[in-house]
PDB file of N, CA, C and O in Angstrom, chain B, residues numbered from 101:
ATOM      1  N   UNK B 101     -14.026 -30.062   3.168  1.00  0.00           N
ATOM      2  CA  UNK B 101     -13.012 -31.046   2.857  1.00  0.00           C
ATOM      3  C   UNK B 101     -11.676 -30.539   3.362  1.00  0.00           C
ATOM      4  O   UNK B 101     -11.531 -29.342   3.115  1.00  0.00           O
ATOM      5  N   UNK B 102     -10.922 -30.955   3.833  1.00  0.00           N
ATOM      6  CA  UNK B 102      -9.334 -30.904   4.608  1.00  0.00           C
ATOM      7  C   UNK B 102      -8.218 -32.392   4.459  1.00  0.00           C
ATOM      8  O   UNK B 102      -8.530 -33.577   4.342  1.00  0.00           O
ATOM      9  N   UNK B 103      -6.951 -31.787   4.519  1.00  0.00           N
ATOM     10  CA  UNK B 103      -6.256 -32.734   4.515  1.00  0.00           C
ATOM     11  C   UNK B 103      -6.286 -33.653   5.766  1.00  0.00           C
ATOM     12  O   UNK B 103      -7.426 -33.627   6.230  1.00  0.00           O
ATOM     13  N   UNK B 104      -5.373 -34.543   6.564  1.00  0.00           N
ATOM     14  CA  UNK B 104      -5.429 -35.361   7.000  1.00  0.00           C
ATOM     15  C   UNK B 104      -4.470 -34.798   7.929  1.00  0.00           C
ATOM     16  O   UNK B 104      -4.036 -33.850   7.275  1.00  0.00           O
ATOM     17  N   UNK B 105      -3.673 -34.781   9.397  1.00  0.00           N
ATOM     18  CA  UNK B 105      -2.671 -34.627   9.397  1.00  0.00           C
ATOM     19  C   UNK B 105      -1.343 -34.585   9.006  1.00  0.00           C
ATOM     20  O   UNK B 105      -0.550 -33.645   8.941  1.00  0.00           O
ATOM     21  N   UNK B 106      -1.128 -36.955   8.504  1.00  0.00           N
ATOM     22  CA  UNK B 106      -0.125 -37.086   7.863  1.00  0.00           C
ATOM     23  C   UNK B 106      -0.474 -36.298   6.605  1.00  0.00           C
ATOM     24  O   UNK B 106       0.496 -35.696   6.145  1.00  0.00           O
ATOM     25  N   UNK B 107      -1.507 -36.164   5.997  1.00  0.00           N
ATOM     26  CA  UNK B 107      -1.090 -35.548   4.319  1.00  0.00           C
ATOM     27  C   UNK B 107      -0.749 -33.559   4.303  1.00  0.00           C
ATOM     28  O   UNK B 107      -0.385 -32.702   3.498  1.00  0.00           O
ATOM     29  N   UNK B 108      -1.143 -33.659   5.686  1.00  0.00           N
ATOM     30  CA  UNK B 108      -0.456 -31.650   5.669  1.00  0.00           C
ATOM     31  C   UNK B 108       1.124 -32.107   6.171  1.00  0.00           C
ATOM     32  O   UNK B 108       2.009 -31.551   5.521  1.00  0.00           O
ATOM     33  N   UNK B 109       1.529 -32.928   7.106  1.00  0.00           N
ATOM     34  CA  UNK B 109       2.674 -33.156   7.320  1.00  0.00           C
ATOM     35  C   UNK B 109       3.662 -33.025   5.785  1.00  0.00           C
ATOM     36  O   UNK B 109       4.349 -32.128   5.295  1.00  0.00           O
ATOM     37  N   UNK B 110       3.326 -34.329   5.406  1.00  0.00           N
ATOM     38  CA  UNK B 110       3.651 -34.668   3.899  1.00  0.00           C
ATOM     39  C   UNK B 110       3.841 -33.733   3.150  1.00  0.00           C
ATOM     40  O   UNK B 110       4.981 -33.761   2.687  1.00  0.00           O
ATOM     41  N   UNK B 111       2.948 -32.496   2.645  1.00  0.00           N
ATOM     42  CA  UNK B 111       2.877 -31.375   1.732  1.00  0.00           C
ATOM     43  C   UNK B 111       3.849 -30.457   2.326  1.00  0.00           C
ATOM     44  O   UNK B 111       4.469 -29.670   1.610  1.00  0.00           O
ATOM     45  N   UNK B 112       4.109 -30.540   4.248  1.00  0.00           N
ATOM     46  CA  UNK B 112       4.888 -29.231   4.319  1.00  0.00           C
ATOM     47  C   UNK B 112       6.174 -29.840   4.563  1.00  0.00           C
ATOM     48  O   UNK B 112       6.907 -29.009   5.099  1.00  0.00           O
ATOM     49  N   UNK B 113       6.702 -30.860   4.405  1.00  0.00           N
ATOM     50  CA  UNK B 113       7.812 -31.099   4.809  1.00  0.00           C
ATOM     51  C   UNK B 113       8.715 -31.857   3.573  1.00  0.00           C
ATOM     52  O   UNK B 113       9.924 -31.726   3.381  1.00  0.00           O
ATOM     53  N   UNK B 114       7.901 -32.563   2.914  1.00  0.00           N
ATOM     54  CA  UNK B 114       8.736 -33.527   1.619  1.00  0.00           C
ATOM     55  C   UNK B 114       9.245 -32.702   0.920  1.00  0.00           C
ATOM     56  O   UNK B 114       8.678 -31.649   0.627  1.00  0.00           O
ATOM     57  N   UNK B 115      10.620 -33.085   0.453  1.00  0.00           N
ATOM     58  CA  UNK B 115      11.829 -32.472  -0.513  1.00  0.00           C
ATOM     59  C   UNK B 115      10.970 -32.060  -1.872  1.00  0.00           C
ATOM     60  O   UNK B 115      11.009 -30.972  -2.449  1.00  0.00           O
ATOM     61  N   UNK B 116      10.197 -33.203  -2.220  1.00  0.00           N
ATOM     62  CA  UNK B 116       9.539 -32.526  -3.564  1.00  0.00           C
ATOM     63  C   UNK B 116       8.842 -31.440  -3.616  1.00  0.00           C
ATOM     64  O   UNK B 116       8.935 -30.651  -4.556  1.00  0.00           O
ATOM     65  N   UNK B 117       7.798 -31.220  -2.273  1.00  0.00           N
ATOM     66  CA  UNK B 117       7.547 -30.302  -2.293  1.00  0.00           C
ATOM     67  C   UNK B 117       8.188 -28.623  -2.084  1.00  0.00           C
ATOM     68  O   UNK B 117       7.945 -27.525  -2.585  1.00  0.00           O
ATOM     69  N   UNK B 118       8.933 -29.053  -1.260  1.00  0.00           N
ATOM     70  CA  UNK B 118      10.254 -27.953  -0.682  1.00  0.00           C
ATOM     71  C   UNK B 118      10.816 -27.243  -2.113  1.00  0.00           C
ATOM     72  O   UNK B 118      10.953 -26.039  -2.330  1.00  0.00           O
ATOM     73  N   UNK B 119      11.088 -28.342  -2.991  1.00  0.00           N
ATOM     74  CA  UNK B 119      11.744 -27.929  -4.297  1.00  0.00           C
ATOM     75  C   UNK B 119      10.483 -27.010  -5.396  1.00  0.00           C
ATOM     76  O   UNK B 119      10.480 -25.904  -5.937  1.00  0.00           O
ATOM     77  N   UNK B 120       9.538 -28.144  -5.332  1.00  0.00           N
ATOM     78  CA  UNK B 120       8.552 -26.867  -5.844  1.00  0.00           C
ATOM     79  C   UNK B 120       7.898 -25.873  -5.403  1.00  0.00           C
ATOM     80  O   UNK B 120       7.189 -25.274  -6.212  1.00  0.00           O
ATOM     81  N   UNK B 121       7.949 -25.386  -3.921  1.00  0.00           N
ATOM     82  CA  UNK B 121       7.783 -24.197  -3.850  1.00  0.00           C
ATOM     83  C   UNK B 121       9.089 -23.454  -4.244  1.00  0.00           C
ATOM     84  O   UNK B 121       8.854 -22.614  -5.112  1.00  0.00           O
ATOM     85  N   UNK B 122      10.226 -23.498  -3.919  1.00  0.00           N
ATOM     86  CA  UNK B 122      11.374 -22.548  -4.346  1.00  0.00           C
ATOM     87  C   UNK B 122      11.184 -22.312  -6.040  1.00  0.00           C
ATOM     88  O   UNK B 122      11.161 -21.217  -6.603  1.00  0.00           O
ATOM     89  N   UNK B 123      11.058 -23.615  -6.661  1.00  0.00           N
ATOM     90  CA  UNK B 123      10.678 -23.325  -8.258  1.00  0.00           C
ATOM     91  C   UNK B 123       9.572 -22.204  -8.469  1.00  0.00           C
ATOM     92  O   UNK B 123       9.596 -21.448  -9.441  1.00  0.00           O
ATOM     93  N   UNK B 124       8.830 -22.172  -7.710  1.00  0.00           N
ATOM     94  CA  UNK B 124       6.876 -21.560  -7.803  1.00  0.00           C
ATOM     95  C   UNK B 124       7.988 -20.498  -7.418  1.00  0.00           C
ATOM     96  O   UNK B 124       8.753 -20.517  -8.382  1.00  0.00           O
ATOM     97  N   UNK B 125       8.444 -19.615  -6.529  1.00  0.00           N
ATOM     98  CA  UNK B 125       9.186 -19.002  -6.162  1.00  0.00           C
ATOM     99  C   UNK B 125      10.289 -17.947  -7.148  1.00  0.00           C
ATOM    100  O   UNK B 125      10.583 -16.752  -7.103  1.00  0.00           O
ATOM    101  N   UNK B 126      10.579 -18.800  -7.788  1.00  0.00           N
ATOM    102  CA  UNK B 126      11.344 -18.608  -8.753  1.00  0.00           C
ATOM    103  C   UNK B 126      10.719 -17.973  -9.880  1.00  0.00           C
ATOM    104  O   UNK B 126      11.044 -16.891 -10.369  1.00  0.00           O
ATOM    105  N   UNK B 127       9.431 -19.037 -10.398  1.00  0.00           N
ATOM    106  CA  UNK B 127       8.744 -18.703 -11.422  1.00  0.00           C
ATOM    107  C   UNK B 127       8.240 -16.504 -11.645  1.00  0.00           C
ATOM    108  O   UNK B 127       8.276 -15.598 -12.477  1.00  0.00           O
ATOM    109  N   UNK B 128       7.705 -16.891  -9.703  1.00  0.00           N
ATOM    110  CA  UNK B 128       6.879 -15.672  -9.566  1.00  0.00           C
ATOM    111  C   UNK B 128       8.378 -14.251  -9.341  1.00  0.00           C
ATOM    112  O   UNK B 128       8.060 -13.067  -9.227  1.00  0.00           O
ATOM    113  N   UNK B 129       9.301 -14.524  -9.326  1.00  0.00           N
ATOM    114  CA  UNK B 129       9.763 -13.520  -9.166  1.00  0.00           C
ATOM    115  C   UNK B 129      10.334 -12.970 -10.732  1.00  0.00           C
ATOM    116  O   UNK B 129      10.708 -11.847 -11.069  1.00  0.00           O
ATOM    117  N   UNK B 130      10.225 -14.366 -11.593  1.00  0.00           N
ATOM    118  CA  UNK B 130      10.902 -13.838 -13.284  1.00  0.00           C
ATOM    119  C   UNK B 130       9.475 -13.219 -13.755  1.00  0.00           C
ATOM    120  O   UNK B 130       9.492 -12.323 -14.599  1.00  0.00           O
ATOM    121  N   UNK B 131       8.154 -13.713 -13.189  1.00  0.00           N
ATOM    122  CA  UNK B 131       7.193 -13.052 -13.612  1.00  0.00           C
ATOM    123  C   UNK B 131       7.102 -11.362 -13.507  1.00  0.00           C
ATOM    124  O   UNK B 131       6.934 -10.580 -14.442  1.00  0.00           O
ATOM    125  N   UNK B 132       7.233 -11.114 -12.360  1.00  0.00           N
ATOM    126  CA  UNK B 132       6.862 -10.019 -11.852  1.00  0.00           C
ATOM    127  C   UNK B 132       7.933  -9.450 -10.942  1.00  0.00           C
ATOM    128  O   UNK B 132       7.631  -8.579 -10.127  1.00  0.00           O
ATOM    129  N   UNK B 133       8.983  -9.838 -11.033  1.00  0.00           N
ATOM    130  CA  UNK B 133      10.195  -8.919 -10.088  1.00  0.00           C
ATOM    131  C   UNK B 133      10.031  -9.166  -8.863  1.00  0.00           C
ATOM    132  O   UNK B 133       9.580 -10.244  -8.479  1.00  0.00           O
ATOM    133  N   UNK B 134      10.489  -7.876  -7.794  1.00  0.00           N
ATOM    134  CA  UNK B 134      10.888  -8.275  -6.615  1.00  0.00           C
ATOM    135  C   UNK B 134      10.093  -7.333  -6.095  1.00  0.00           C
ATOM    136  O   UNK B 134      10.687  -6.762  -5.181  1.00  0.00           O
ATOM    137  N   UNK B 135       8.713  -6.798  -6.317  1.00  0.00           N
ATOM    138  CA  UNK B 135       7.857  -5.811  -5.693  1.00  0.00           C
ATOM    139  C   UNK B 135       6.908  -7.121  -4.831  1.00  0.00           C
ATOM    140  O   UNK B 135       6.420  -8.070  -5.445  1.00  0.00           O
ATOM    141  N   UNK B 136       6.771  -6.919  -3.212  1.00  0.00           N
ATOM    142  CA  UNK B 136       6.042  -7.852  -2.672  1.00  0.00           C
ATOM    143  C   UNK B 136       4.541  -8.331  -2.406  1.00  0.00           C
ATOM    144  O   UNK B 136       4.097  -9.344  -1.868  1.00  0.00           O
ATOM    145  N   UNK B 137       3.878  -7.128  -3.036  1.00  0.00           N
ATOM    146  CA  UNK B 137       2.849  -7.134  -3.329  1.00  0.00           C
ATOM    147  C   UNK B 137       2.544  -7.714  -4.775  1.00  0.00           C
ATOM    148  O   UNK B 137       1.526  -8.406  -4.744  1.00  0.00           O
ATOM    149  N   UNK B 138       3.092  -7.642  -5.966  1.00  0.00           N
ATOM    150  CA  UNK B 138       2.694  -8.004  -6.639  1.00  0.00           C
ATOM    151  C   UNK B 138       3.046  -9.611  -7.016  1.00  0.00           C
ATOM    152  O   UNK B 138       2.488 -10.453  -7.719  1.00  0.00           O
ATOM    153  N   UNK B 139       4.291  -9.599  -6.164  1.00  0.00           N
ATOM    154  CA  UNK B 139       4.874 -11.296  -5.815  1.00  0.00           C
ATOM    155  C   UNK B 139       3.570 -12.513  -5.346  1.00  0.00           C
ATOM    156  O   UNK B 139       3.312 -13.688  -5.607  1.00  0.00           O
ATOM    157  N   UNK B 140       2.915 -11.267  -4.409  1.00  0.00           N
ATOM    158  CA  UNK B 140       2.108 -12.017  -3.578  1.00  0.00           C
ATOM    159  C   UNK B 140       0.733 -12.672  -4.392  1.00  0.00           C
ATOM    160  O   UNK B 140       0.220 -13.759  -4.127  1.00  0.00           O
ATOM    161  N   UNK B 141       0.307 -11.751  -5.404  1.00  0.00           N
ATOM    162  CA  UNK B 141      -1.057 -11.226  -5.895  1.00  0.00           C
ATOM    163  C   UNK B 141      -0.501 -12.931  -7.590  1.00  0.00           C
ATOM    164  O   UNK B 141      -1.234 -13.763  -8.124  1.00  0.00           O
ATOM    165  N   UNK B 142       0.931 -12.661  -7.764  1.00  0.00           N
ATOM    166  CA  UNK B 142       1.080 -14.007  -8.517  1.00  0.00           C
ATOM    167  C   UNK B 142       1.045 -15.377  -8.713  1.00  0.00           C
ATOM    168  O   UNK B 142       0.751 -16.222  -9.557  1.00  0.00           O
ATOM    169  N   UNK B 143       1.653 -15.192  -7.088  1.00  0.00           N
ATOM    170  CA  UNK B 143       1.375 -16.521  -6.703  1.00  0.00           C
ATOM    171  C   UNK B 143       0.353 -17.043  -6.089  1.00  0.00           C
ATOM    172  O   UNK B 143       0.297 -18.248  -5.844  1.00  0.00           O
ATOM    173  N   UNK B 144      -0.673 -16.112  -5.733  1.00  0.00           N
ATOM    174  CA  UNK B 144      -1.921 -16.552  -5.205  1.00  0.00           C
ATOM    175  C   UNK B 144      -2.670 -16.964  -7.088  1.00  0.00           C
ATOM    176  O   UNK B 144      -3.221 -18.020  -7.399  1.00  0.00           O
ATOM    177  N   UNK B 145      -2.451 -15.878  -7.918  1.00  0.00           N
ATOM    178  CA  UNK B 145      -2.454 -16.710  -9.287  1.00  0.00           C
ATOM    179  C   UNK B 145      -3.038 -18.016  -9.482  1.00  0.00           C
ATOM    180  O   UNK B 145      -4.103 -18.626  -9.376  1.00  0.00           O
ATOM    181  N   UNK B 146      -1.318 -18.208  -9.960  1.00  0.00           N
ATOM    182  CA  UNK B 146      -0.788 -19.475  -9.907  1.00  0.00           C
ATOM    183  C   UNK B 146      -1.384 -20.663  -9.233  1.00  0.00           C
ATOM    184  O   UNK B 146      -1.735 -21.660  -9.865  1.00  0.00           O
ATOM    185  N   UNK B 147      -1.491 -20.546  -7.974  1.00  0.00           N
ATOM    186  CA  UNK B 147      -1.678 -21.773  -7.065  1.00  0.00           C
ATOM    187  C   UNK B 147      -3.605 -21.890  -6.615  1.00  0.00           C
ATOM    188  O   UNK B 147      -4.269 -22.762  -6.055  1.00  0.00           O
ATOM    189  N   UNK B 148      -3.940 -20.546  -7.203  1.00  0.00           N
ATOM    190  CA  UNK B 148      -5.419 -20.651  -6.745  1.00  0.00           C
ATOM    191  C   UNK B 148      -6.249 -20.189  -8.131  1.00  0.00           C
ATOM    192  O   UNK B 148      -7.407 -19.794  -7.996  1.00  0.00           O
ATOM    193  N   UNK B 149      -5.674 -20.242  -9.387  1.00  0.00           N
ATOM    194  CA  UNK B 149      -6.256 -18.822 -10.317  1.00  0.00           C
ATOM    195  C   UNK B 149      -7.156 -17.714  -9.545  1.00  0.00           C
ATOM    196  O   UNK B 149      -8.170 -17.329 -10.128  1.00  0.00           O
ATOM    197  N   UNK B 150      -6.939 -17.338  -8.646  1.00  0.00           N
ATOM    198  CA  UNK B 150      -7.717 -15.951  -8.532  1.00  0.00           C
ATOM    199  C   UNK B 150      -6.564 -14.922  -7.529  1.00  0.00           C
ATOM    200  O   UNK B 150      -5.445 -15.197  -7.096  1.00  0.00           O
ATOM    201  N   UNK B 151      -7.513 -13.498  -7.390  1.00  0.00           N
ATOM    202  CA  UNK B 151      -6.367 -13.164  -6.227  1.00  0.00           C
ATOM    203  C   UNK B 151      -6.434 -12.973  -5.068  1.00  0.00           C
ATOM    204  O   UNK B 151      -7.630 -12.924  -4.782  1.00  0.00           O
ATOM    205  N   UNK B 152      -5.595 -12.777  -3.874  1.00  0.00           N
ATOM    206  CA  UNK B 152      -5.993 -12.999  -2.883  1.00  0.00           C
ATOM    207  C   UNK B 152      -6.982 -11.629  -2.642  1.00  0.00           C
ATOM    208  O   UNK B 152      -7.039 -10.633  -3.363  1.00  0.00           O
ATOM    209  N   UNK B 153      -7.874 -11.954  -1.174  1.00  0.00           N
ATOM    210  CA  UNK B 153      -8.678 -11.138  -0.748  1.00  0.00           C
ATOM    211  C   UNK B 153      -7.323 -10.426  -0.016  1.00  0.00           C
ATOM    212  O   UNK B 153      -6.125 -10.705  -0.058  1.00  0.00           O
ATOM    213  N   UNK B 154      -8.274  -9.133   0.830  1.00  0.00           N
ATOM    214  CA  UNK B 154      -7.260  -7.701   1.190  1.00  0.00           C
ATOM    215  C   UNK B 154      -6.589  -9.147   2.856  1.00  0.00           C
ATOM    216  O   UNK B 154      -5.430  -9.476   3.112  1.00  0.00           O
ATOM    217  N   UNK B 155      -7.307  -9.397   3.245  1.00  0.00           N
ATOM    218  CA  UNK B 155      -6.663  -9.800   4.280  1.00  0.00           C
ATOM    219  C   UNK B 155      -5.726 -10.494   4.192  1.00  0.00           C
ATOM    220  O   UNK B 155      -4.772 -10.436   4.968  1.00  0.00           O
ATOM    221  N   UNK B 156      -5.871 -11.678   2.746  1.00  0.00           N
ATOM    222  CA  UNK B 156      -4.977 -12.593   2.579  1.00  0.00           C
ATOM    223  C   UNK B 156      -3.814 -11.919   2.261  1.00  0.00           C
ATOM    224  O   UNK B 156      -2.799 -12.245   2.876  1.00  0.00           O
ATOM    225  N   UNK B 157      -3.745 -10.975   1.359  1.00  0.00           N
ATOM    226  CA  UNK B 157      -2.816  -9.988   0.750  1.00  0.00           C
ATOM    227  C   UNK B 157      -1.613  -9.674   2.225  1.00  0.00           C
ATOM    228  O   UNK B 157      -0.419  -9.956   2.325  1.00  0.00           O
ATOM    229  N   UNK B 158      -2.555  -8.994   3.200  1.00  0.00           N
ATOM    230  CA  UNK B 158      -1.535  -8.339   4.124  1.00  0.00           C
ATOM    231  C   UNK B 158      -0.692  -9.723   4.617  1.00  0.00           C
ATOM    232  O   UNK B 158       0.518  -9.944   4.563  1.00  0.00           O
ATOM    233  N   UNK B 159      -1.870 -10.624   5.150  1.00  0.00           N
ATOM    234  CA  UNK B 159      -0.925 -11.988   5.811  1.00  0.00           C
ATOM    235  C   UNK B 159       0.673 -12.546   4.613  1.00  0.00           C
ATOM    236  O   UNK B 159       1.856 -12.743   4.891  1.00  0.00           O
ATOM    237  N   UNK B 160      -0.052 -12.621   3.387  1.00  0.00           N
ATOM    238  CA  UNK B 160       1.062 -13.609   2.386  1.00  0.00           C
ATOM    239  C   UNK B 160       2.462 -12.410   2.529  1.00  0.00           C
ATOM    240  O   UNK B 160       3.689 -12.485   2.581  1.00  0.00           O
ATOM    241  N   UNK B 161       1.461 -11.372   2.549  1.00  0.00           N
ATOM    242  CA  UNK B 161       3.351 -10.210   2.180  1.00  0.00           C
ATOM    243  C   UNK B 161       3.675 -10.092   4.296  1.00  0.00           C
ATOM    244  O   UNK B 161       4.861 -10.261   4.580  1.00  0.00           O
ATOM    245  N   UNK B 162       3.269  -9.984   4.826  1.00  0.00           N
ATOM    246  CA  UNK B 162       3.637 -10.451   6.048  1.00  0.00           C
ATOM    247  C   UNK B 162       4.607 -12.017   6.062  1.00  0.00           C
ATOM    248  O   UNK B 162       5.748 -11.934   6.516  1.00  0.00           O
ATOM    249  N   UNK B 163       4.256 -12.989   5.708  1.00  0.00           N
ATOM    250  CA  UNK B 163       4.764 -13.812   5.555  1.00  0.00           C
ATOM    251  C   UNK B 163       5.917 -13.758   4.565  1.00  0.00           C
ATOM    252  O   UNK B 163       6.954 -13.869   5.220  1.00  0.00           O
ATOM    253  N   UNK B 164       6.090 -13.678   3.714  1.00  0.00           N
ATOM    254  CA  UNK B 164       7.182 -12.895   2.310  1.00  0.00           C
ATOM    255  C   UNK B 164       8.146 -12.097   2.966  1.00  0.00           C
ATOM    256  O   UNK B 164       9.345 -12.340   2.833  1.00  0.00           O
ATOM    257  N   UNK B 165       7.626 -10.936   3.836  1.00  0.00           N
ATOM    258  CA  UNK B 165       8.851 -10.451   4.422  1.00  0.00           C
ATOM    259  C   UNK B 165       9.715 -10.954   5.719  1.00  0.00           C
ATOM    260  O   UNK B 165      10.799 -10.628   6.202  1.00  0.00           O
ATOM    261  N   UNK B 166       8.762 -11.851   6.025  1.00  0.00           N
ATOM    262  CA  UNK B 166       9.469 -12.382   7.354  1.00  0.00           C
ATOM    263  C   UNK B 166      10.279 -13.894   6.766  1.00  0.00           C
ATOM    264  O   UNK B 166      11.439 -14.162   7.078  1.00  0.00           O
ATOM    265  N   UNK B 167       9.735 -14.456   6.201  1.00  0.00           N
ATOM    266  CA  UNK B 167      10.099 -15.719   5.907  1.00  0.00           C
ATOM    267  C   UNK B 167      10.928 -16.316   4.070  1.00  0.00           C
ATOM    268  O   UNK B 167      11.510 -17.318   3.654  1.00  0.00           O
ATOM    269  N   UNK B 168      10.487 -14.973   3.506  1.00  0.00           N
ATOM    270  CA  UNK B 168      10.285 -15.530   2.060  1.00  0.00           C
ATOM    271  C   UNK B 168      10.018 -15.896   1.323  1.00  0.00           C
ATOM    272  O   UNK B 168      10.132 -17.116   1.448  1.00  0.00           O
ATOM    273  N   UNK B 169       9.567 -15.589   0.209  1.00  0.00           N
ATOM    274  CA  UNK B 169       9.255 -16.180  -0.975  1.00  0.00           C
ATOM    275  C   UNK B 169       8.433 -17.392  -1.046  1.00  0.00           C
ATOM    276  O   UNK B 169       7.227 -17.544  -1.238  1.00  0.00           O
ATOM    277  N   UNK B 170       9.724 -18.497  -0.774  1.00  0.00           N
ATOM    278  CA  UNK B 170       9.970 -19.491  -0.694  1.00  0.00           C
ATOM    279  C   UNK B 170       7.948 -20.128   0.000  1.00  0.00           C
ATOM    280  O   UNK B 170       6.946 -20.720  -0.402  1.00  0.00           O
ATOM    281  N   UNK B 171       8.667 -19.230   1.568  1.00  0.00           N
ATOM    282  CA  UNK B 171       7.833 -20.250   2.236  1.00  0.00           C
ATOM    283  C   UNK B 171       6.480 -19.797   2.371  1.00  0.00           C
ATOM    284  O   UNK B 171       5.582 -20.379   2.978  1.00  0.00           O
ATOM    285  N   UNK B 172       6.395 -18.457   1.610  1.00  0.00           N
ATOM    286  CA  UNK B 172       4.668 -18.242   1.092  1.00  0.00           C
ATOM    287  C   UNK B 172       4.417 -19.285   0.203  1.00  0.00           C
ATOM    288  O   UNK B 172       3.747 -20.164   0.744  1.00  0.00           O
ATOM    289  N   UNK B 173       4.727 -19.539  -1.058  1.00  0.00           N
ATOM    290  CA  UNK B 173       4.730 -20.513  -1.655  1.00  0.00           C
ATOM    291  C   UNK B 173       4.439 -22.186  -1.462  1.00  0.00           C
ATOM    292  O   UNK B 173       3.804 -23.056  -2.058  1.00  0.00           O
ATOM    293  N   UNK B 174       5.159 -22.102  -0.459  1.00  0.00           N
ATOM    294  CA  UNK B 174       5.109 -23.563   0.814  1.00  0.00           C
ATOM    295  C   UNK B 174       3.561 -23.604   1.375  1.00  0.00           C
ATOM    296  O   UNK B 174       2.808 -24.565   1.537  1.00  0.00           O
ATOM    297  N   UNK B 175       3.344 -21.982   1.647  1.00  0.00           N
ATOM    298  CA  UNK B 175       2.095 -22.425   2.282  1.00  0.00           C
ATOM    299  C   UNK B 175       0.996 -21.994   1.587  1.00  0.00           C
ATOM    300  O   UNK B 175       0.095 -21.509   2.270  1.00  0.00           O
ATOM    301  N   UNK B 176       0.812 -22.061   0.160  1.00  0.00           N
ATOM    302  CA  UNK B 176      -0.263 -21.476  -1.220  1.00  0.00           C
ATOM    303  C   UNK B 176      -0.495 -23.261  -1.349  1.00  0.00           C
ATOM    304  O   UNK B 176      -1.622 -23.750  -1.271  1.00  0.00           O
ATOM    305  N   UNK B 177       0.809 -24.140  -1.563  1.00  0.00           N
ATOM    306  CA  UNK B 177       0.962 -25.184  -1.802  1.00  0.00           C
ATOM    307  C   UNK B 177       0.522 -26.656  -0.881  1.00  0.00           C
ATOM    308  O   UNK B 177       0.278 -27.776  -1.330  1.00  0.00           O
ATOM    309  N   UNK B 178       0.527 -26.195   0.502  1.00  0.00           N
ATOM    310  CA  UNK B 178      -0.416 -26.961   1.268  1.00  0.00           C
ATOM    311  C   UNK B 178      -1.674 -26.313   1.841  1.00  0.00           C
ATOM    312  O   UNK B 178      -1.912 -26.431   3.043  1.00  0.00           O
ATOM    313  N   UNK B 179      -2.320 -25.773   1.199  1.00  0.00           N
ATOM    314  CA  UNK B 179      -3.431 -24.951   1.347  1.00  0.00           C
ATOM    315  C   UNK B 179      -4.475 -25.926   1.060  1.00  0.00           C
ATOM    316  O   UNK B 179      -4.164 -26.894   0.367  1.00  0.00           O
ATOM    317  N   UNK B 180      -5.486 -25.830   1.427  1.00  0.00           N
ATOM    318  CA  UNK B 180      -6.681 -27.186   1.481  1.00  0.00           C
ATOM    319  C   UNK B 180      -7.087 -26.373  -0.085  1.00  0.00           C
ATOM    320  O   UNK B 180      -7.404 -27.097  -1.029  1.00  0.00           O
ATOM    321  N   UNK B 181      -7.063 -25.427  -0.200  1.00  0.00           N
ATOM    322  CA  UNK B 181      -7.678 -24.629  -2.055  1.00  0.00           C
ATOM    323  C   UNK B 181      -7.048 -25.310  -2.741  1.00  0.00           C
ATOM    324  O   UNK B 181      -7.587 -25.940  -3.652  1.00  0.00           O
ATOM    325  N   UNK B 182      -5.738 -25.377  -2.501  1.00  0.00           N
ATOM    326  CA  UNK B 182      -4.957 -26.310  -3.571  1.00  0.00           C
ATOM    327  C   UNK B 182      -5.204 -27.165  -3.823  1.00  0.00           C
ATOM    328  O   UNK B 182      -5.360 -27.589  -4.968  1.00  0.00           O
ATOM    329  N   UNK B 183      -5.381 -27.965  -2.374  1.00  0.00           N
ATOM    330  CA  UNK B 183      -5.107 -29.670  -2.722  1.00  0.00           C
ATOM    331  C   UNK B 183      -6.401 -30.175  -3.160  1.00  0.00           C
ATOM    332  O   UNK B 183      -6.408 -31.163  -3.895  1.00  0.00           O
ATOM    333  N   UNK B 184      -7.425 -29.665  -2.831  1.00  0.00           N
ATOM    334  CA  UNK B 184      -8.882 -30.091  -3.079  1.00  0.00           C
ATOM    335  C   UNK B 184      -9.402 -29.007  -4.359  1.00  0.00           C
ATOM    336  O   UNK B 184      -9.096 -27.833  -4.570  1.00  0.00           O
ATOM    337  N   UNK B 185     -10.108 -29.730  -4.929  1.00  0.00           N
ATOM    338  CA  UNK B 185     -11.128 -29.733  -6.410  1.00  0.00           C
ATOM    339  C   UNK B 185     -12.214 -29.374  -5.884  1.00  0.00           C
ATOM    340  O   UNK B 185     -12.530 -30.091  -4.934  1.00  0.00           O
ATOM    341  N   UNK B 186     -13.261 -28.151  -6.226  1.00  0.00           N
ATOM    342  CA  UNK B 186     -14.417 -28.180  -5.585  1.00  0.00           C
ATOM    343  C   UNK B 186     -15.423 -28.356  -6.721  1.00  0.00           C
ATOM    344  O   UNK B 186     -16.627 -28.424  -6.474  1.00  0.00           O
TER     345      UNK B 186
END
């Protein structure tokens, strides 16, 4: 199961969503501070209940340090795990 184009468009670009990743963002850093590994390991949490595997780990804090927080979050949030129920 996968999104659609327009509906990955939609998830990575709409203000609502934009706002709730910075919130998710937010959440995970009052959780757990500003260590990027464990930033990472929260918000995979959060957005998936489980944690990430070792590969996902290196990519999300790869992403975290290059981009931020923010836009790991952005992309936990248009993740086909997310959007789909299995």
């Amino acid at each position: 199961t996968t999104t659609t184009a327009l509906q990955s468009l939609t998830l990575l670009n709409n203000d609502f969503m934009l706002k709730q990743a910075d919130r998710m963002a937010e959440r995970v850093v009052s959780d757990v501070g500003s260590a990027v590994d464990q930033q990472v390991a929260r918000a995979f949490q959060l957005a998936f209940a489980r944690q990430p595997d070792a590969e996902e780990q290196v990519a999300a804090e790869r992403i975290v340090r290059r981009h931020g927080l923010a836009a790991c979050c952005r992309f936990l949030l248009n993740a086909n795990e997310f959007v789909h129920i299995d």
